[in-house]
Residue frames relative to the residue before (quaternion, step in Angstrom):
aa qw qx qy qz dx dy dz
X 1.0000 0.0000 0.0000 0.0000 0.00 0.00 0.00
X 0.2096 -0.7811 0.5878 0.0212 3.29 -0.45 1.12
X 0.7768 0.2460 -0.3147 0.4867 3.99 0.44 0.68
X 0.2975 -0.6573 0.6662 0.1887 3.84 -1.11 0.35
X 0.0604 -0.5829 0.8077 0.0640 3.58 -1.56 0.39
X 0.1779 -0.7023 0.6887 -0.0288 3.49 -1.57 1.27
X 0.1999 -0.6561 0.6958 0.2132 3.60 -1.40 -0.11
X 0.2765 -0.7567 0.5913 0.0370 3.13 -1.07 1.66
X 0.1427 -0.8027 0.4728 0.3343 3.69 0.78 0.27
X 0.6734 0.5843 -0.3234 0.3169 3.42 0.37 -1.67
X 0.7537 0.3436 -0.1843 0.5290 3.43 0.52 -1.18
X 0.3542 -0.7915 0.4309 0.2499 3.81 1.10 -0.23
X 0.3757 0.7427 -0.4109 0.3721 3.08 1.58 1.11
X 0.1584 -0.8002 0.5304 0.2308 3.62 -1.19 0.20
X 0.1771 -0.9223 0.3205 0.1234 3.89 0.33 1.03
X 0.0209 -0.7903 0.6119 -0.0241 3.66 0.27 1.04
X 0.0736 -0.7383 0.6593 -0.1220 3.31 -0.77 1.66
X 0.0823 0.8859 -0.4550 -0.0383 3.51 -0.80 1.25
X 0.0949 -0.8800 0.4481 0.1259 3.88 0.03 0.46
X 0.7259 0.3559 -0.3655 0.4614 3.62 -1.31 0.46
X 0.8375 0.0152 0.1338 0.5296 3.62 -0.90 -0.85
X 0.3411 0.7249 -0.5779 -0.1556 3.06 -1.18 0.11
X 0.3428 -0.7701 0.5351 0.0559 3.53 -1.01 1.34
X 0.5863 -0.3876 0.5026 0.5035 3.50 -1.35 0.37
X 0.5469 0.4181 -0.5319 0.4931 4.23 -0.04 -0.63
X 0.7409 0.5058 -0.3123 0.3125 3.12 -0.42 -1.12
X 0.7539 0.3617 -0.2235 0.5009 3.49 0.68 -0.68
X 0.5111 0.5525 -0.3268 0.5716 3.36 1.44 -0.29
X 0.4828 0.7339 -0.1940 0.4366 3.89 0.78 -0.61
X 0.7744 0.3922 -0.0295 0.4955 2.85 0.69 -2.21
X 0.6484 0.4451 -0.2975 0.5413 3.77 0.98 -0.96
X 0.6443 0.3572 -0.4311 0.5210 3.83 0.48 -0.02
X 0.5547 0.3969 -0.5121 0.5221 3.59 0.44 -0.02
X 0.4362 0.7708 -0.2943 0.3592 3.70 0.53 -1.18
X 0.7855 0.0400 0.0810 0.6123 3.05 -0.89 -1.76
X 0.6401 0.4915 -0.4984 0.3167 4.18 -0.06 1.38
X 0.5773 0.5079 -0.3074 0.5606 2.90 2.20 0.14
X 0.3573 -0.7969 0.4252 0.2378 3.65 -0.76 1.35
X 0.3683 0.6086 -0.5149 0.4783 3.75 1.52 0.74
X 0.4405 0.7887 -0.1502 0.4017 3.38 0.94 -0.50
X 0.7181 0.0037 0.2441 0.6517 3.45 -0.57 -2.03
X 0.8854 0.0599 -0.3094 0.3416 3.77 -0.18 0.13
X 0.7192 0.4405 -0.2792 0.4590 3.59 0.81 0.16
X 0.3437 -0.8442 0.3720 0.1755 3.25 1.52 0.29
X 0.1181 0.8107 -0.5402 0.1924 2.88 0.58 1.22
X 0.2681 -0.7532 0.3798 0.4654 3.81 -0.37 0.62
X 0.3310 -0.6677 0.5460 0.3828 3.41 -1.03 -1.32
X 0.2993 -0.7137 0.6325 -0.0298 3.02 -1.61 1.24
X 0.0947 0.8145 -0.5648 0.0934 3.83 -0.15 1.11
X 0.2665 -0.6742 0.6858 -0.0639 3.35 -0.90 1.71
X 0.0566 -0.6940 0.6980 -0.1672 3.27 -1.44 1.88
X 0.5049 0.7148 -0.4621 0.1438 2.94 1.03 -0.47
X 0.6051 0.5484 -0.2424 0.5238 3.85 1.48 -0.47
X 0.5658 0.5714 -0.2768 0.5261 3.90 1.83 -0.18
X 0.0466 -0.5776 0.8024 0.1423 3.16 -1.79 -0.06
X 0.3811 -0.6720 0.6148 0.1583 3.03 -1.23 1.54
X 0.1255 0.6905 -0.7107 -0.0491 3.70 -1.98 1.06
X 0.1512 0.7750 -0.5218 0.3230 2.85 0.20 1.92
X 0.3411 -0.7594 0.4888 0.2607 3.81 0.46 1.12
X 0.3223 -0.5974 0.6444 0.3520 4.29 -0.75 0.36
X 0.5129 0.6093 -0.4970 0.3444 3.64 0.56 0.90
X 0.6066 0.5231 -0.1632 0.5760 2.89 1.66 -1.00
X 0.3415 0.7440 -0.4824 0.3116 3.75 1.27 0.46
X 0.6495 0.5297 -0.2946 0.4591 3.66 0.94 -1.21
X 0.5702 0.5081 -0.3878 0.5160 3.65 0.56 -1.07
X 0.5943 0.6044 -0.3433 0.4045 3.53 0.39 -1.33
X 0.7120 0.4586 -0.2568 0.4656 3.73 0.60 -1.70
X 0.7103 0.5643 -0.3049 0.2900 3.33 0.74 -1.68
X 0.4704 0.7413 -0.2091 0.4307 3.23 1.69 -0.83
X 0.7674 0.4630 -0.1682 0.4103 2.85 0.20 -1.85
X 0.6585 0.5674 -0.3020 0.3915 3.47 1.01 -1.53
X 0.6519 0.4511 -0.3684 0.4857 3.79 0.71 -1.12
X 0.8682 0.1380 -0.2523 0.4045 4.11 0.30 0.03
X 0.0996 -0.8222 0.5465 -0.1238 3.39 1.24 1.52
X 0.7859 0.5123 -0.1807 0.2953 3.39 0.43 -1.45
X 0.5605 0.6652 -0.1659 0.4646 3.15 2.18 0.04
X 0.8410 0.2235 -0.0079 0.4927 2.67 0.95 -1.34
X 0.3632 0.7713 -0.4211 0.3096 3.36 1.97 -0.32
X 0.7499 0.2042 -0.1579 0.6092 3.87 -1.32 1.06
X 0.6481 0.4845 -0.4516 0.3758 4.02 0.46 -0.30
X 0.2734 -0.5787 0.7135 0.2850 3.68 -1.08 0.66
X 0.2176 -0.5574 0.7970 -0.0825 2.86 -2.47 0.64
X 0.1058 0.8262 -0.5533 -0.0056 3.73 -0.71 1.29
X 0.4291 -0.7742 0.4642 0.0331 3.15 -0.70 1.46
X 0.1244 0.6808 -0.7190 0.0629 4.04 0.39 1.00
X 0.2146 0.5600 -0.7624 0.2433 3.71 -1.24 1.77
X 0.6210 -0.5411 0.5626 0.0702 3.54 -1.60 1.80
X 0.7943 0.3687 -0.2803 0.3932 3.28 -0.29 -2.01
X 0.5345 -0.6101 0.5481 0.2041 3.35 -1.35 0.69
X 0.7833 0.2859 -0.3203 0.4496 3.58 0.60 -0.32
X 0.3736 0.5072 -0.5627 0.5353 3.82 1.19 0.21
X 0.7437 0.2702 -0.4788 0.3803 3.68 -0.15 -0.98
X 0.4646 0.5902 -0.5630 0.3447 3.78 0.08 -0.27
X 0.7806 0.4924 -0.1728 0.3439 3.18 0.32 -2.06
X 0.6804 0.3789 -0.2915 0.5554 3.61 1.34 -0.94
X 0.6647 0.3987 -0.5484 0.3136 3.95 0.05 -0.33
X 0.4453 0.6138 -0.5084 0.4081 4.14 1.35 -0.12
X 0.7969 0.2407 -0.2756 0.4806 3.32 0.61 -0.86
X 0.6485 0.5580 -0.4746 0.2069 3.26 0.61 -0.03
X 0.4457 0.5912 -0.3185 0.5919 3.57 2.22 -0.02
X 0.7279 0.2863 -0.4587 0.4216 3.43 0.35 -0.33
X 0.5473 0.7623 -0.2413 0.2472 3.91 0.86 -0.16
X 0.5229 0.5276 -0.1722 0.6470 2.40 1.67 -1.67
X 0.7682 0.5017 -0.2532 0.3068 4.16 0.13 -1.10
X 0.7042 0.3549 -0.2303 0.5701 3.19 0.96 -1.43
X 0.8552 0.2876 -0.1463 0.4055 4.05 0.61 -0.70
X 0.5217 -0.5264 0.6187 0.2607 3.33 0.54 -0.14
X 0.6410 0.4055 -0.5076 0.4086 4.23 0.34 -0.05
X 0.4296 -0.6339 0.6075 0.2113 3.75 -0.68 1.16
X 0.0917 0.6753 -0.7301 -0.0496 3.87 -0.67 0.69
X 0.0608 0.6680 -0.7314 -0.1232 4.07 -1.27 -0.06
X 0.4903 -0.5191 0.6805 0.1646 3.77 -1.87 0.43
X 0.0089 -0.6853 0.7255 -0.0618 3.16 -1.25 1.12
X 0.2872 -0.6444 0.6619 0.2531 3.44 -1.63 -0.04
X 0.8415 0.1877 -0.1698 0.4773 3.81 1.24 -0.37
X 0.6194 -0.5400 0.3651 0.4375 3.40 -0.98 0.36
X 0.6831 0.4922 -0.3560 0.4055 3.17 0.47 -1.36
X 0.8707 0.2308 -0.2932 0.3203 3.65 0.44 -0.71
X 0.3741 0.7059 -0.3392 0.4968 3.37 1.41 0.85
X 0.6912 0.3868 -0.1925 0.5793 3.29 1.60 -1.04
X 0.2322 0.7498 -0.3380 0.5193 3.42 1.84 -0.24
X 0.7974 0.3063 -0.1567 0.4957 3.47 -0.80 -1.57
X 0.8192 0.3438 -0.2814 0.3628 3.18 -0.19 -1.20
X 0.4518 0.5250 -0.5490 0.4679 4.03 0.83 0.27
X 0.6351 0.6168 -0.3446 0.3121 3.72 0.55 -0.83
């Protein structure tokens, strides 16, 4: 396993931090851990995901699945921010596409960072 997922209580954060590869499994993986933690789905906890130690290999084919996902646990994640702290210049491309179609079709607030500090920033607000 090539990522970790903490609970920040204080800050009511959950911090999924992944490095090396990362594959559509992998991110599949992570959301079943995810949506089995009741910080998560009933205590709204947001989420904080660190790539900055990753390289995304996720084809922008695999976007729909991604939506189709997303759509089946709206009621989860609806109103919930999500901060994205990712370096590589073409992940952030690849994530601010999806992060526009998220925000529209669901209602889950996603934003790009380059640092923690201001990633952990936003998401206090």
């Amino acid at each position: 396993m090539n990522y970790s997922i903490s609970i920040e209580h204080e800050l009511k954060i959950i911090r999924y931090t992944h490095a090396g590869l990362i594959k559509p499994e992998d991110i599949d993986k992570a959301w079943v851990q995810l949506l089995a933690m009741k910080e998560f789905t009933e205590l709204k906890y947001n989420l904080l995901s660190d790539y900055r130690n990753g390289k995304f290999q996720i084809p922008l084919e695999f976007l729909p699945e991604l939506m189709g996902f997303m759509k089946n646990i709206e009621s989860i994640v609806k109103g919930k921010k999500q901060a994205l702290i990712i370096d590589d210049p073409l992940d952030v491309a690849i994530s601010m596409i999806f992060e526009n179609k998220v925000k529209k079709e669901i209602g889950f607030v996603i934003k790009i960072f380059t640092t923690n500090a201001s990633a952990l920033q936003w998401l206090a607000i």
